[in-house]
C-alpha positions, -999 to +999 in steps of 0.1 A: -031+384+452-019+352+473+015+350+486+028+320+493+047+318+525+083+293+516+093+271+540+125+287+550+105+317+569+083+299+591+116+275+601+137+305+607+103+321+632+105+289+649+140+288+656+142+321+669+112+316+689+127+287+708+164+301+711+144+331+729+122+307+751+152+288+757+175+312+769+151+332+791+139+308+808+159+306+837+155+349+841+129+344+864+144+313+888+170+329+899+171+366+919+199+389+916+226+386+941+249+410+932+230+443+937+217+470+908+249+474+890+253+459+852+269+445+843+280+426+868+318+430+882+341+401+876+352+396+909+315+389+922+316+356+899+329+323+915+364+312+906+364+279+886+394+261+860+387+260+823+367+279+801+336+258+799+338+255+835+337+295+837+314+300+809+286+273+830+295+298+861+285+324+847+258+315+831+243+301+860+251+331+882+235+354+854+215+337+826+215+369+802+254+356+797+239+329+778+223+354+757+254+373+752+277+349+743+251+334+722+247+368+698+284+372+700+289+336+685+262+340+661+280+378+649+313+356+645+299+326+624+277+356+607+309+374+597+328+343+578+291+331+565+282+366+545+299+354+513+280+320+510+245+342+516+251+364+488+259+334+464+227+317+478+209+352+471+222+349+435+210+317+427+173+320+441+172+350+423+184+335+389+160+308+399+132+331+403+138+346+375+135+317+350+102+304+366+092+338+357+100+334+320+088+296+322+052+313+332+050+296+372+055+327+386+039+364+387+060+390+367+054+411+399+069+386+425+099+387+442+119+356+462+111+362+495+140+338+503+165+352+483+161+389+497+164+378+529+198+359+522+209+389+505+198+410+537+223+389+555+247+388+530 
């Protein structure tokens, strides 16, 4: 039996593929200056105005900030989002289900898609 890989999953591998590359990039450029402790005390950080101002500090004293702030934004926009995945899972799954009964797809098969969004949801 063939299973067809949808779209969504190899765009979602990529994605996550380059937001890795991306963000650890610059681990290697830059040695630590602040010692063996983590994480790294606040007073060590240079004092700048504004918070993208701090936020561009930071994360250029100590790129795995990037990486934090990155997963904590994500959790936030995950939190208010877990309503619209379940409705998304609901209607692949609905839509599954009648190209079932319309014969175009195996009785057996599942939407890959749709468990996913229900995984998030």
């Amino acid at each position: 039996m063939v299973k067809r890989v949808g779209v969504f999953t190899p765009i979602l591998l990529c994605t996550l593929l380059v937001l890795v590359l991306s963000a650890t990039s610059g681990f290697a450029e830059q040695p630590a200056e602040h010692g063996d402790s983590f994480p790294r005390d606040l007073q060590s950080y240079e004092e700048v105005d504004g918070i993208w101002s701090t936020l561009k500090a930071r994360v250029k004293a100590e790129p795995f900030n990037f990486v934090a702030t990155l997963i904590f934004l994500l959790a936030i926009v995950h939190t208010f989002l877990t309503s619209k995945f379940l409705k998304i899972s609901h209607r692949w799954v609905q839509d599954h289900k009648q190209r079932i009964e319309r014969g175009e797809a195996s009785r057996d098969s599942v939407h890959h898609g749709a468990q996913l969004m229900h995984f998030l949801g």
